[in-house]
Structure formats: structure tokens, C-alpha cells
N, C-alpha and C positions, 0 to 999 in steps of 0.2 A: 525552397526553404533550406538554409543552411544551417549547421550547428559549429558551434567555436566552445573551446574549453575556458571554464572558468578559472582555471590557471594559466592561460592567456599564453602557451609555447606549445600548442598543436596548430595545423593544418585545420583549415575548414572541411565539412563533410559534410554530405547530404542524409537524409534520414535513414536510410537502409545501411549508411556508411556509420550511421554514429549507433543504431541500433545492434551492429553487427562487431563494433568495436566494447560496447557498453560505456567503458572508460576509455577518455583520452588519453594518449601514449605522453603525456605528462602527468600523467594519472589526478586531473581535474575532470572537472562533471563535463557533462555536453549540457549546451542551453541555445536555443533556439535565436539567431539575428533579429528576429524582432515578435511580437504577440501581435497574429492576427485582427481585425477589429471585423465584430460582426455587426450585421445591419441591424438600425432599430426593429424596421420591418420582421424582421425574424424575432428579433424579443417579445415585442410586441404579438406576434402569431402563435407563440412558442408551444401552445394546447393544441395545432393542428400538425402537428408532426409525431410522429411513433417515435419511439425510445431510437429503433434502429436508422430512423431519417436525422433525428439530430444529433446522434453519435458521425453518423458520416458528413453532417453538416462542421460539426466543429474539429473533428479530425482530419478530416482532407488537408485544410490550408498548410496543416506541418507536414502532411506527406507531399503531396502533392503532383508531381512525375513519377516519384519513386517505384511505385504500383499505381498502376493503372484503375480507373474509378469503379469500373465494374470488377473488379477485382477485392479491390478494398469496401466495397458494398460488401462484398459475400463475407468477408475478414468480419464485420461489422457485426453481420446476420450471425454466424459463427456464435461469437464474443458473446454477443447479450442473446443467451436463447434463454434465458430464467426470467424471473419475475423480479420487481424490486419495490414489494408494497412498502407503504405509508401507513404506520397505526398510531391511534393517536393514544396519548397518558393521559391527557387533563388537555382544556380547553385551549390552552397557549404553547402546549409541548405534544411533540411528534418522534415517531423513530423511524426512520427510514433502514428499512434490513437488506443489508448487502450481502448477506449469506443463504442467497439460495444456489448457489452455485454447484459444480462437483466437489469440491473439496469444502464447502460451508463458512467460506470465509470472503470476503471482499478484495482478496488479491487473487479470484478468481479472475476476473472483469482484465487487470492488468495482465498477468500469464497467459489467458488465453490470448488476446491480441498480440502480445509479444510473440508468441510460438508460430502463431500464422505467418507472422511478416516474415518472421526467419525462417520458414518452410518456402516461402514465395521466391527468398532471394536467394536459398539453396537451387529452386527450378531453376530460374533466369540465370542465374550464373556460373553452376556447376561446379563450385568451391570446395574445397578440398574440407573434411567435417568439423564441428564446432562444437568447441566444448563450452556448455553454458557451467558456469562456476558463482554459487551462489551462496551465502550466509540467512541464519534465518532464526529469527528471536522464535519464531512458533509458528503462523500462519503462511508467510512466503514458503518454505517449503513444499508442501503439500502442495498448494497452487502452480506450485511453477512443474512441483514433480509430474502431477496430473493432465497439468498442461503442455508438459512435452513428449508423455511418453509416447514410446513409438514413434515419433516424430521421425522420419529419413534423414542424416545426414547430418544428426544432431544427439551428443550425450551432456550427461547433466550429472554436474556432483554439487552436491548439495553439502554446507557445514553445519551443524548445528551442535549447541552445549551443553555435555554432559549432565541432565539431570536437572534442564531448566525449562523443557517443555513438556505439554501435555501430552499422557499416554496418548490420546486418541492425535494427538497433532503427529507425533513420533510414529504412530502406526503408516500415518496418512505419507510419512516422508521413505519410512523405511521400508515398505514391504512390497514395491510393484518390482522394484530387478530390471530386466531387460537393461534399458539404457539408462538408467539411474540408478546413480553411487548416493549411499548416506553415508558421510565421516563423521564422528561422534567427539566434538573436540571437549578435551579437560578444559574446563575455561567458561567465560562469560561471552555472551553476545559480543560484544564491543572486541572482544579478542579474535571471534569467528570473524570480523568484518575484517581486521585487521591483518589476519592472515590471508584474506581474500585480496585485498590490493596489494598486499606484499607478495602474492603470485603473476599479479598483472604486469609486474614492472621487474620481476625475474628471466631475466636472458636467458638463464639456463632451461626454461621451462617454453617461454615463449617463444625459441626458437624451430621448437618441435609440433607447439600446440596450439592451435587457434582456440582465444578464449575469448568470452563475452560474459557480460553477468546477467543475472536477469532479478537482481533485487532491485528497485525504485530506483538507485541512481542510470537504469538504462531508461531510456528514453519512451521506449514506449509499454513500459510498463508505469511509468509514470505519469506520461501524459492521457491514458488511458481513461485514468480515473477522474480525471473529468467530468466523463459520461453521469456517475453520482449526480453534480452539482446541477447538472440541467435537468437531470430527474426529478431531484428534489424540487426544481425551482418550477417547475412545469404542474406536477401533482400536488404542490403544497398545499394542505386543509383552507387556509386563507388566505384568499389571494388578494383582498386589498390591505391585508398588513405588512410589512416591511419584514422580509425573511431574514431571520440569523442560524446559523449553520454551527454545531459541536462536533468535534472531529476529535475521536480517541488517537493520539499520538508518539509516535516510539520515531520513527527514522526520519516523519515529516516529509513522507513523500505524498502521502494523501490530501495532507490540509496546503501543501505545495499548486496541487495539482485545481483544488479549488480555487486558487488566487489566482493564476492562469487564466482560470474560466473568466473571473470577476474581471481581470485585466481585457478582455474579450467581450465586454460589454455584459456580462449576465448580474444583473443587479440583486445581488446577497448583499444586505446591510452591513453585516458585522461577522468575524468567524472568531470562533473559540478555538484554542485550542487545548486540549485535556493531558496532560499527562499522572503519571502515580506519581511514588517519589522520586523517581529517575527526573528531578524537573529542571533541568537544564535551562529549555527554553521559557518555564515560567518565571523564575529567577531573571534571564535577561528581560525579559518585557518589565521587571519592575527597576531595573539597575541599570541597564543597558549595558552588562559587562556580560560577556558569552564566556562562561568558567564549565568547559563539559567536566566531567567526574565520573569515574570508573561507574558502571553501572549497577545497581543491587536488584533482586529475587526480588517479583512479587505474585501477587494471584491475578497478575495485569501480563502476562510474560511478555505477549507482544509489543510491549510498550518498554521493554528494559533494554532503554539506550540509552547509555549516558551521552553520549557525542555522535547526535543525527545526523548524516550525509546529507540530507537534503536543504538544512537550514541555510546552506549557503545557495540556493537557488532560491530560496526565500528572500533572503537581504538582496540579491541581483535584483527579484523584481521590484524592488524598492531603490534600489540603485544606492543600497546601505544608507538609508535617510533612517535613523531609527523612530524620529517622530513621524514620521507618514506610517511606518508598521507598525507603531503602537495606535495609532489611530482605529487600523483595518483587525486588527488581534486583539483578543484579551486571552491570557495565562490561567491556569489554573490546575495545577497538583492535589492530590488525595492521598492518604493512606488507604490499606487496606480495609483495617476497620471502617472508614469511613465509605469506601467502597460495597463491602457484604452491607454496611446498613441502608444504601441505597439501591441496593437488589432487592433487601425487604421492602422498602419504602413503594419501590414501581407496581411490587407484584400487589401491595396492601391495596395501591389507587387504582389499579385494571387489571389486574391478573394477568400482567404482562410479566413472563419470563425472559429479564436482561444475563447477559451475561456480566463478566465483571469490565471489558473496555465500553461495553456501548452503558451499564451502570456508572461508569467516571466519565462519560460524555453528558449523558445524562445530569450529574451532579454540576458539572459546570456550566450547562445552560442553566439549568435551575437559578444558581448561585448569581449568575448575570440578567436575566431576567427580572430578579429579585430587585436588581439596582435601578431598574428604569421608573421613572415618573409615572409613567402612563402604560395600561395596556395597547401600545401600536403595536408589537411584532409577534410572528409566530416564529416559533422556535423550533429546530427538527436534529433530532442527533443522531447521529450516525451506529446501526449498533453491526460493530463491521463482521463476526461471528455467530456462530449458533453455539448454546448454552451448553448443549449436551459436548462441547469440545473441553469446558471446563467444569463437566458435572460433579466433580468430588467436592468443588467451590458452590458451587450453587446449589447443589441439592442438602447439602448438608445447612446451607444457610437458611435454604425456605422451608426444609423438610418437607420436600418431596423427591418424586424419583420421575427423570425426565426419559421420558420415549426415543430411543435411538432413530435417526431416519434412516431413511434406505442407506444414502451414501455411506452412512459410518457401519451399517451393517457388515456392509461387505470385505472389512479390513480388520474389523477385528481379531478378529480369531487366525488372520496370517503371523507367519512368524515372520519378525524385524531382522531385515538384513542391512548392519554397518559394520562399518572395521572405525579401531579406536582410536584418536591421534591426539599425541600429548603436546607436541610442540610443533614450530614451522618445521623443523627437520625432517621430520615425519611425516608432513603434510610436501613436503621436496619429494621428497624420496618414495611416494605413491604417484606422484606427476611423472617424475622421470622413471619410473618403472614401466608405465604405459607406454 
């Protein structure tokens, strides 16, 4: 399997090649030469396989030679050693929780696989060390931090913006050390990404430092996530109704990496995708004019992107047909109020504690559901965090006080270690000081 850049003036490269670069040296994404097709046989069997046989089932065919099978087994075993239950809200809606992880969030799943691969092809080819350089609305952080520390042969500076994430996400990015940098940029997400490719494609910096990223436009942190969609499609509460999938959305590497799956034969009916008012992408699905907009604060943080990276590997697997994506997506944006009142609404119907993105997943299955003729599908939303990450939001909404788990236990009480950077200057001028 090869990958070629969606700016169409790189070299092809093979998966370790295009994991190990993140961005192509025409700073376009990497996308894979073609989507595997899986047998029906295996769709049809899909309940007699463990989480970890169908993860290595749909990830090999992108890897492939790269690492070797018993190799990328153990990668696989690694990756998914958490649980990924199914609870249900009401008769025709499900959550799927993707926050059991170490860091409590669903880009666990992708950082760890990412980390492995690039510990493997540190062994195999003795590469002089890599700097992972990463941006982060709120949950990638942590993820990626956790998932590299101590890694051989590998450091990691992490950006993130001043004053738009959660203490407990900020605890989770700032306080392990060792080989993890936090920079604290003045500014909005959308600026932190910003100064991120504007590092990739600086001579001055690249000539010193091997870099790679490890937010969703790398390769196998993206294609990782995946694994969700076979989960979900495997445990679903109902299996003769026609599955729809809600996916909290900010950079679109998630609800990306579902379409992938579907392009691979796993039959999900319909996907949703959620965003707050950052809605960019629900705006195009009703206009079909992609107008990004600087990004605004909300109690969603991981979702404040105004201009997703990954929506352009969304239009590729569509081969920019905007009527066949509208076909496969429906749009759907929230306010905040309208979000707290759907954290009330889950906890009213089951005593389930949403946080605020798997609450505006939630809201747009609902909302979509609503339109159908008939009860045929069961609905399952994605709730990609645990609550207590945005307890000041939640607990003040439902009026209670939520339980710390172990993993958040153990960071609070460190003290936050970043240095502050106002502009790309500054953020030059800590690259070339190293």
C-alpha cells in the first residue's frame, strides 16, 4: 500500500514512510492509492471475532509489509486493552464510550497505535530522533502526550491555546516532562494548527529536526479509528435494523475514518455528523460552498475548528461528487444552550452522565431519527470523552458532583509545566534553540 499527497507534488511512500513524515513535503495530507475491500464472509461473521482480530483484520491491508503481522498483532493487543461498552438511552439510541482509555478520551485508540508504529521503525531503522509536533483543541494532547511518553527515540511538543481548554485536559498535556514540551500559544486552535504546518514546511527548522505530527492528519492516527466503527457495528443493541452512527466533530478525522470503514464494505446506513457553532461542515452539506471561519470558544472545545484538515480526505473519498456526500452525511450544529439542555435531557431518560460532545452527538441522532418514517434503525453516538474532563459544564448543569477516576486522580495535584508563545516567532525561535 502506498500513500500520495492530496496536493498531488510529493513522491509516493509506503505507510511507515508517510506515518513517519505526517505531512507531505508539499504540505498535503497522505491518502492511501486505493480502500481496501473486505469480504462479505467477514461481514457477515463479524460477532465471531474479538475487538483485537478485527482491528488487525482491517488495519493490515494499509500496513502491510511495513511491520510485520506478528508484530502489528502485538501493536493491535497494545492499542485496544480497554473496554468500549455499548449503553443504551431509549429504545432506538445507544452510546458507544470511547473514553476508557489512559487519557479518557477517544484519541487514545489513535496515539497509542501511532506511537507503536513509530517505536517499531525507530528499532528497524535506527533513525536519527523525531520530533512529534502536534496542535490540540483539548483531547489530542493528552492522548498523544500519554501515548508517547518515554517512548526511545522520540519527543513531542505539543501546542495548545491559551485559556481554551480544560483544566483537567491542560493537567493531562502539561505535567509528565521528560520528553514532552507544552507551548501555551496566545491564540485560537485554528492558529495552533496553523503554526504547526508553518513549521513543516520551514527550511530553517527542518533542516535540523525531524518532524512528524501526530494530530489525525497522520496517517495512523487516523486510520486507527476505525476500529470504533467495527465495534460499534459488531455489538450494536439491534442487529436487524439498519445502523446510523453520530460523530461529535471538530477536525473530522473521526467521522473521516468511519467512511473509510463503510468504503470497506461495513454497512453503517447513514453518519451524522455534529458539530457546535464552529459549523463549517454543516453549513456545506446544506449550500455546498465550504466557507471555513475563524473558530469561536465553546463548552464543545474539542470541536472549535473552524477549517477541519481532514474534510479534504472526506471530499477525496467521494472523489468531490457533493451529491453522493450528501447522500452518506447529514449536518447538524448546536449552541451551547442547546447542548447543557441535552445533558439534562440523557441524564432525565437513564441516568446517563453525557458530557457536552457525546450531548451534541446525541442531539443530532435524535434530531435525524426524528425525520424517519418508520422505526427501521438503531442509532449509536459516539460519546468520545469522560465527563469529569468537563465537570465545571456538567456538574453545574445536572447538579451533581462527578467521581474522579483513577486516571485523573493521578495529575491533578502536579504542577503544569509550558513556556508561553505569542507568535510564530517565538514558536521559530524555541525550534532553533534546540
Amino acid at each position: 500500500m502506498n500513500y500520495y499527497s492530496l496536493n498531488y507534488n510529493s513522491s509516493l511512500v509506503g505507510f511507515l514512510g508517510a506515518v513517519r513524515k505526517g505531512l507531505a513535503p508539499d504540505r498535503g495530507l497522505y491518502f492511501p492509492e486505493k480502500i481496501p475491500l473486505l469480504s462479505e464472509d467477514f461481514i457477515n461473521n463479524i460477532t465471531n471475532f474479538s475487538n483485537h482480530e478485527l482491528a488487525l483484520n482491517v488495519i493490515n491491508p494499509f500496513v502491510q509489509n511495513d511491520i510485520p503481522k506478528e508484530r502489528l498483532k502485538s501493536i493491535v493487543e497494545e492499542t485496544l486493552n480497554f473496554d468500549f461498552p455499548i449503553i443504551p438511552i431509549s429504545d432506538s439510541i445507544a452510546s458507544l464510550e470511547l473514553f476508557h482509555g489512559p487519557t479518557l478520551a477517544f484519541k487514545d485508540v489513535g496515539a497509542r497505535f501511532m506511537a507503536r508504529c513509530l517505536a517499531y521503525a525507530h528499532e528497524v531503522r535506527e533513525q536519527k530522533k523525531l520530533t512529534i509536533l502536534v496542535a490540540t483543541s483539548g483531547d489530542t494532547g493528552g492522548a498523544v502526550a500519554d501515548g508517547f511518553f518515554k517512548v526511545e527515540g522520540i519527543d513531542v511538543v505539543i501546542l495548545y491555546p491559551k485559556g481554551k481548554v480544560s483544566e483537567v485536559q491542560k493537567k493531562q498535556l502539561t505535567t509528565l516532562g521528560e520528553n514532552i514540551t507544552a507551548l501555551e500559544i496566545d491564540g485560537t486552535f485554528d492558529e495552533c494548527q496553523n503554526m504547526v504546518k508553518s513549521v513543516f514546511i520551514d527550511p530553517e527548522i527542518t533542516k535540523n529536526i525531524t518532524l512528524t505530527s501526530a494530530n489525525s492528519i497522520n496517517i495512523a492516527r487516523w486510520l486507527a479509528q476505525m476500529f470504533y466503527y467495527f465495534i460499534a457495528y459488531k455489538n450494536r443493541p439491534n442487529p436487524r435494523k439498519e445502523l446510523i452512527v453520530s460523530v461529535p466533530s471538530g477536525n473530522f478525522g473521526n467521522l473521516c475514518a468511519g467512511l473509510v470503514a463503510h468504503k470497506m464494505g461495513l454497512p453503517i446506513k447513514h453518519f451524522i455528523a455534529c458539530t457546535n457553532i464552529n459549523d463549517t461542515v454543516p453549513r456545506y452539506l446544506d449550500s455546498g460552498n465550504y466557507e471555513p471561519k475563524k473558530s469561536i470558544s465553546t463548552i464543545s472545545n474539542a470541536m472549535d475548528v473552524g477549517d477541519p484538515s481532514n474534510f479534504i480526505r472526506i471530499q477525496k473519498l467521494f472523489n468531490n461528487d457533493f451529491q453522493k456526500l450528501k447522500k452518506e452525511i447529514s449536518g447538524y450544529a448546536f449552541s451551547d444552550p442547546q447542548t447543557r439542555k441535552a445533558i439534562k435531557e440523557i441524564h432525565t431518560k437513564s441516568k446517563y452522565i453525557a458530557d457536552p460532545h457525546g450531548a451534541l452527538s446525541y442531539l443530532g441522532l435524535k434530531t435525524y431519527l426524528e425525520g424517519l418514517e418508520k422505526d427501521t434503525a438503531q442509532g449509536i453516538f459516539f460519546e468520545t470523552a469522560h465527563p469529569i474532563k468537563f465537570a465545571p459544564t456538567v456538574e453545574a448543569t445536572l447538579k451533581l458532583k462527578i467521581d474522579p477516576p483513577k486516571q485523573i486522580e493521578k495529575v491533578l495535584d502536579k504542577p503544569s509545566l509550558s513556556i508561553p508563545i505569542s507568535d510564530y516567532k517565538s514558536l521559530k525561535d524555541f525550534f532553533l534553540a534546540r
